[in-house]
Backbone as CSV, one residue per row, in Angstrom:
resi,resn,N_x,N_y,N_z,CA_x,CA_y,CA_z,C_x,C_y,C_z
1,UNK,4.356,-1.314,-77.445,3.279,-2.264,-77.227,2.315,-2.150,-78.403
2,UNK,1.819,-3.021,-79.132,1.054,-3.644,-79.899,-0.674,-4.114,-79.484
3,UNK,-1.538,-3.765,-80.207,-2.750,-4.306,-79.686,-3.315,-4.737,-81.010
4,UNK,-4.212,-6.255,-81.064,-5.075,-6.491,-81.802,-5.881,-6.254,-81.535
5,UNK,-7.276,-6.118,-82.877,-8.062,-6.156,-82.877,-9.232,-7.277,-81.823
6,UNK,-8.417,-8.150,-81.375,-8.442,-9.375,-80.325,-8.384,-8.842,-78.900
7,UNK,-7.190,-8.050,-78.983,-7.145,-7.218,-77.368,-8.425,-6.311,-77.258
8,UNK,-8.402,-5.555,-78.071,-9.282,-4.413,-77.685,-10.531,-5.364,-77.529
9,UNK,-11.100,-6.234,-77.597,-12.735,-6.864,-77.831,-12.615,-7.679,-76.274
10,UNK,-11.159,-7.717,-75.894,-11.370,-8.549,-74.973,-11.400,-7.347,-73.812
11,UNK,-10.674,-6.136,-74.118,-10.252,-5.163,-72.779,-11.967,-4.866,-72.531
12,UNK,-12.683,-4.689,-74.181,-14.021,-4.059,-73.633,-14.921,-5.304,-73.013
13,UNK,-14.856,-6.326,-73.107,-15.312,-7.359,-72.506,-14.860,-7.933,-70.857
14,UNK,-13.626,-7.745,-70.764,-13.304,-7.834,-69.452,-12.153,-6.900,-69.250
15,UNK,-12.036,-6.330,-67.869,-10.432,-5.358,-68.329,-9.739,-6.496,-67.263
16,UNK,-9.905,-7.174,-66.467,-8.850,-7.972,-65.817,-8.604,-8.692,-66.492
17,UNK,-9.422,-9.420,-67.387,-8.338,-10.529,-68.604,-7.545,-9.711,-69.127
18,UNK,-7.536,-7.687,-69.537,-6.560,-7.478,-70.207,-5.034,-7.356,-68.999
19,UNK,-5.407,-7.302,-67.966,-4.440,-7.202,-66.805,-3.887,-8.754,-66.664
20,UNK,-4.187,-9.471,-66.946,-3.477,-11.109,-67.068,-2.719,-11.062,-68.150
21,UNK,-3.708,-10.785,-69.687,-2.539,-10.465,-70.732,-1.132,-10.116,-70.275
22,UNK,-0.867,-8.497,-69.783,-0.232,-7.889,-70.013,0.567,-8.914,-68.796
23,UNK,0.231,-9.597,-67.460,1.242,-10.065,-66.757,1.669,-11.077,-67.474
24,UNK,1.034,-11.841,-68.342,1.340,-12.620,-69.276,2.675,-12.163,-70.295
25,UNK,2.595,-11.235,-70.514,2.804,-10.457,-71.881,4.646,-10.080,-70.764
26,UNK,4.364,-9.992,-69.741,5.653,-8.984,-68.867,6.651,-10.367,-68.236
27,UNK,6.173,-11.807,-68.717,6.299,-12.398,-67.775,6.245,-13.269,-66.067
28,UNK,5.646,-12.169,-66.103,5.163,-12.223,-64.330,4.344,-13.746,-63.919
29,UNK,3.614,-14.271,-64.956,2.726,-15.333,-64.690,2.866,-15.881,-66.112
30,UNK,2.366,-17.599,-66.212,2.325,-17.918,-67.686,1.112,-18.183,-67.750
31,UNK,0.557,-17.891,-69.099,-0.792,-18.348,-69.528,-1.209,-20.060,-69.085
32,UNK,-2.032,-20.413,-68.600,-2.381,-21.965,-68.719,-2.937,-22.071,-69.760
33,UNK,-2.335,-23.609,-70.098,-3.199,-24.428,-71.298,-4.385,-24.812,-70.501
34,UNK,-5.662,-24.709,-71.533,-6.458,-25.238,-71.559,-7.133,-26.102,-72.591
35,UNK,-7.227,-27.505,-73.047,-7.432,-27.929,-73.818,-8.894,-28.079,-73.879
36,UNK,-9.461,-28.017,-75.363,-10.643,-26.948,-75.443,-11.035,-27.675,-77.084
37,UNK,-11.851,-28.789,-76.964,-11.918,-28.979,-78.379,-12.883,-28.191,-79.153
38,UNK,-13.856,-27.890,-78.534,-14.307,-27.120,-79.518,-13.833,-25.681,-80.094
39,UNK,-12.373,-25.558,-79.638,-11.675,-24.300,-80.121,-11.102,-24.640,-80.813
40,UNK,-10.144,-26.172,-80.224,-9.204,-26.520,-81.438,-10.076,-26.855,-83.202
41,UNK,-11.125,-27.532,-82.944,-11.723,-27.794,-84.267,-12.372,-26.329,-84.908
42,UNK,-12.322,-25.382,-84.463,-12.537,-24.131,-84.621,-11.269,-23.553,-85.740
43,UNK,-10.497,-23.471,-84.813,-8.871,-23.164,-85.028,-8.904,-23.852,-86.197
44,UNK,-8.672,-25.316,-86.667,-8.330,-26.438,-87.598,-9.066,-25.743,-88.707
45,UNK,-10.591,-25.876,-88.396,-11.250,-25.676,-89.807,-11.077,-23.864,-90.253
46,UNK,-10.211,-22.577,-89.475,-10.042,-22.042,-89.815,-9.206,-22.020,-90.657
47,UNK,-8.171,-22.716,-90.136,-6.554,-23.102,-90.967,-6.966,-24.063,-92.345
48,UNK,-8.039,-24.761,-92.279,-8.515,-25.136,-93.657,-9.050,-24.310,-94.480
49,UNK,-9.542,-23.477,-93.952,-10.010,-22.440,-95.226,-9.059,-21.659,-95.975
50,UNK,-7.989,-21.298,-94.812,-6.792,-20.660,-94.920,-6.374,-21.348,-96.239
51,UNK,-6.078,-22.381,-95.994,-5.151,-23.233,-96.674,-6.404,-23.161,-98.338
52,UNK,-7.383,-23.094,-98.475,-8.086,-23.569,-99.578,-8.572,-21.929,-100.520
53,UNK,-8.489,-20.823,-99.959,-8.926,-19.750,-100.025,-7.765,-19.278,-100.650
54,UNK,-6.600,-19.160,-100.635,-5.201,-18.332,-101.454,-5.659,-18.937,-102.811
55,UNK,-5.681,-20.232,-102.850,-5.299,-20.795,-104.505,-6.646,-20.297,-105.107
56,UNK,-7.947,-19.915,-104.436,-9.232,-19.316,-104.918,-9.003,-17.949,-105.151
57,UNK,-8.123,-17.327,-104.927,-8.105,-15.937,-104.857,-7.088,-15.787,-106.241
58,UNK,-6.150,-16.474,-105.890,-4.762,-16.465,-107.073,-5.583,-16.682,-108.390
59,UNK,-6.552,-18.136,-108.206,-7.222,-18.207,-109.667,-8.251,-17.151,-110.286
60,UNK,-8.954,-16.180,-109.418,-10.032,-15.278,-109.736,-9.808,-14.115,-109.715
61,UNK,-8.377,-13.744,-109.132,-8.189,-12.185,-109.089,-6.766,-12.087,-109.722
62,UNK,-6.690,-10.779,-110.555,-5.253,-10.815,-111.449,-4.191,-10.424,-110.448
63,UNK,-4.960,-9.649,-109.304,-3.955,-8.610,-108.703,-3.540,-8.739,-106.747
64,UNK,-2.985,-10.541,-106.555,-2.861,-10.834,-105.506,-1.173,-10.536,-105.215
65,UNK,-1.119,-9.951,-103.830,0.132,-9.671,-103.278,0.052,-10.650,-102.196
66,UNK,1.274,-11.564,-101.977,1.036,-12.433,-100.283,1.806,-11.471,-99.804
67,UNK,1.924,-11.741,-98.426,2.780,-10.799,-97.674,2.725,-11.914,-96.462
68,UNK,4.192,-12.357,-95.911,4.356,-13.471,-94.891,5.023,-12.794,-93.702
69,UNK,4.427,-13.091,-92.585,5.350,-12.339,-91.343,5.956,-13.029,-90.692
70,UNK,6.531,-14.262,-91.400,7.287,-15.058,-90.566,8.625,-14.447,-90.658
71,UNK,9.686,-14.098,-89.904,11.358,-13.578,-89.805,12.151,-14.347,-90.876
72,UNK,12.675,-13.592,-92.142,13.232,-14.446,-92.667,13.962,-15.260,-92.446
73,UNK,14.739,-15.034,-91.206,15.890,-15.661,-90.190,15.308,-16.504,-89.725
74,UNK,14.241,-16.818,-89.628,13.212,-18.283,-89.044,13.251,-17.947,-87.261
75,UNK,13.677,-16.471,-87.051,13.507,-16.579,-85.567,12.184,-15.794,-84.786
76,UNK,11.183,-16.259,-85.646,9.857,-15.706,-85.615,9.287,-14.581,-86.365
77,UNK,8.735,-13.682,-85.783,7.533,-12.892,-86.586,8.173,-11.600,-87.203
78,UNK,8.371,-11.083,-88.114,8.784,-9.955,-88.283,7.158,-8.767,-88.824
79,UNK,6.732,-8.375,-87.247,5.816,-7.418,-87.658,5.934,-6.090,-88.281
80,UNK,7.168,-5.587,-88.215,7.365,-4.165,-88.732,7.173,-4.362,-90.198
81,UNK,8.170,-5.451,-90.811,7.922,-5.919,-92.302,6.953,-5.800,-92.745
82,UNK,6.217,-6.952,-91.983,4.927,-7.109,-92.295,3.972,-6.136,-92.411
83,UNK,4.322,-4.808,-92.055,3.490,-3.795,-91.818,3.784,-2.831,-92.703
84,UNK,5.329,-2.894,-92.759,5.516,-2.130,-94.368,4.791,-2.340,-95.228
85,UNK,5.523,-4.191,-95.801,4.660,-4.213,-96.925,3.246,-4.399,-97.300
86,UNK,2.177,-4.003,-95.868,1.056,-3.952,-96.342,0.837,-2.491,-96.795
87,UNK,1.529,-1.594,-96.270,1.516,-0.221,-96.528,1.842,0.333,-97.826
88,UNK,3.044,-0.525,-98.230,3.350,-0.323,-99.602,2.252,-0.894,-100.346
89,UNK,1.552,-1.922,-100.078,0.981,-3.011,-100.922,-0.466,-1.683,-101.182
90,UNK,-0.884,-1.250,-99.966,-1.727,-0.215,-99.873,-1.819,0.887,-101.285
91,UNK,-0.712,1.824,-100.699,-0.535,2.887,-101.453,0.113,2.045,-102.995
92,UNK,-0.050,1.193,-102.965,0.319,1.026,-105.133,-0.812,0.201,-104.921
93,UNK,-1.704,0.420,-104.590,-3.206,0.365,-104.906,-3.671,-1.301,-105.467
94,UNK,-2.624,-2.074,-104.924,-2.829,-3.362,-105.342,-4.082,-4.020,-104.976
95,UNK,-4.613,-4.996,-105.979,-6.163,-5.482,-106.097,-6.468,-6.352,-104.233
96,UNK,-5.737,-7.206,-104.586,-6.157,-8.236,-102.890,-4.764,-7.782,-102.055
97,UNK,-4.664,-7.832,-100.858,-3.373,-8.109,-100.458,-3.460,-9.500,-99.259
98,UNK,-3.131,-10.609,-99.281,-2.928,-11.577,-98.495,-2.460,-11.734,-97.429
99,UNK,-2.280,-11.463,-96.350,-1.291,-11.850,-95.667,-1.487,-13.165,-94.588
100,UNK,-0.294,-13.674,-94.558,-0.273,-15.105,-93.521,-0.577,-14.911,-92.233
101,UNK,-1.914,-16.008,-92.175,-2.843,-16.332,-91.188,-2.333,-17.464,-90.251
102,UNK,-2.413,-17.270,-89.212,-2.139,-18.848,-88.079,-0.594,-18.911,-87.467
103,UNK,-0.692,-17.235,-86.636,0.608,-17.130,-85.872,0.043,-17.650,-84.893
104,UNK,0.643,-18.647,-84.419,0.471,-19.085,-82.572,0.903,-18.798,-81.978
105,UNK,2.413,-18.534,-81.838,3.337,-18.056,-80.705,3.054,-16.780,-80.097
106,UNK,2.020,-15.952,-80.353,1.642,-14.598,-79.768,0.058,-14.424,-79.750
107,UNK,-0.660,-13.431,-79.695,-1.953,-13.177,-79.263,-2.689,-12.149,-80.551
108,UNK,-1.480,-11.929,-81.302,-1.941,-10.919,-82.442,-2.590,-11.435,-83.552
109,UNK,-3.645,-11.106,-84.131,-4.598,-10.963,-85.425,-4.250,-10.913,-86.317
110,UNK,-4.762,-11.357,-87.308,-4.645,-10.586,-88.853,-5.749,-10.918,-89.726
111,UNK,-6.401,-9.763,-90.258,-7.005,-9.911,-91.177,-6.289,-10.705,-92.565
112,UNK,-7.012,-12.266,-92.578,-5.979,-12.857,-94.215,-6.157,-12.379,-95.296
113,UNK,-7.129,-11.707,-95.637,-6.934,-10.848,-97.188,-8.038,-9.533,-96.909
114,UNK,-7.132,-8.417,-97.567,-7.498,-7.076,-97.606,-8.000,-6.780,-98.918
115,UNK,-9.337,-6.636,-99.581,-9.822,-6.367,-100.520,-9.845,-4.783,-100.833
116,UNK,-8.901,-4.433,-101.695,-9.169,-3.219,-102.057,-9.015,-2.536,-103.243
117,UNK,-10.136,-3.235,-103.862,-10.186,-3.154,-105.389,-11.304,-2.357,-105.589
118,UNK,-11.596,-0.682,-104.896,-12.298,-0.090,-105.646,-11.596,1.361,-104.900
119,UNK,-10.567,0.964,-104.737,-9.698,2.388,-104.331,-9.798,2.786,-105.023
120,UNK,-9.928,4.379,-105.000,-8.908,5.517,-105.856,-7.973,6.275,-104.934
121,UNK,-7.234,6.424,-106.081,-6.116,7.517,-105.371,-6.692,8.892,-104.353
122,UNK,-8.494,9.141,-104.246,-8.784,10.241,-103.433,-8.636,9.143,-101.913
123,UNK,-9.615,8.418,-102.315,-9.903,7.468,-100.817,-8.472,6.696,-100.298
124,UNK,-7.135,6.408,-100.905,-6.350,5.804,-100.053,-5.632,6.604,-98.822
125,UNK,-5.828,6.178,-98.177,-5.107,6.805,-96.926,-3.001,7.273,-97.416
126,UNK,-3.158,8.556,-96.490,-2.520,9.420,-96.648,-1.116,8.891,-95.814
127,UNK,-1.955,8.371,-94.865,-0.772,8.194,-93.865,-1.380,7.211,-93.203
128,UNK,-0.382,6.743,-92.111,-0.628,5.092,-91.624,-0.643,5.884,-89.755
129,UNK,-1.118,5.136,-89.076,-0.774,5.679,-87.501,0.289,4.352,-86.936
């Protein structure tokens, strides 16, 4: 089992929404849609920044890595990958690292770019949990 940064804000905010998750998450019940515009235009103009913010980063910084967690097999998310290569991307001390924003099919987070352009080799982490 997996938790975002999304779960945990919600477990400390309510713990029975995290008990729906997880019946959610087990099958037991399905999430309802709720259509919600002021989320969707939320959502949208996030995915616009998304979309306008890589080519700002590519032009101003020498040292961008993307990193995509879509399954190369196109049969969804490949998080372990995705978790490598931020780890690798980590430890070789690369300037930005990117990764793709606007998974829907699940409940998980991601920070879209990891700034870590004043590492040194004392401060990078040793190990990952």
């Amino acid at each position: 089992m997996f938790y975002s940064p999304s779960d945990l804000t919600a477990y400390l905010a309510c713990e029975h929404l995290t008990q729906l998750e997880f019946a959610v998450a087990g099958g037991e019940i399905v999430k309802p849609r709720v259509e919600d515009p002021q989320a969707e235009l939320i959502r949208r103009k996030g995915e616009e920044h998304e979309r306008a913010y890589l080519p700002q980063l590519l032009a101003s910084v020498r040292d961008v890595v993307t990193i995509e967690l879509a399954d190369r097999d196109g049969g969804g998310w490949d998080w372990e990958r995705g978790a490598r290569e931020t780890e690798d991307a980590i430890r070789a001390g690369r300037e930005v690292i990117y990764q793709e924003s606007g998974v829907e099919s699940c409940n998980r987070s991601v920070a879209p770019a990891i700034k870590c352009k004043n590492w040194t080799d004392a401060s990078r982490p040793d190990r990952f949990p």
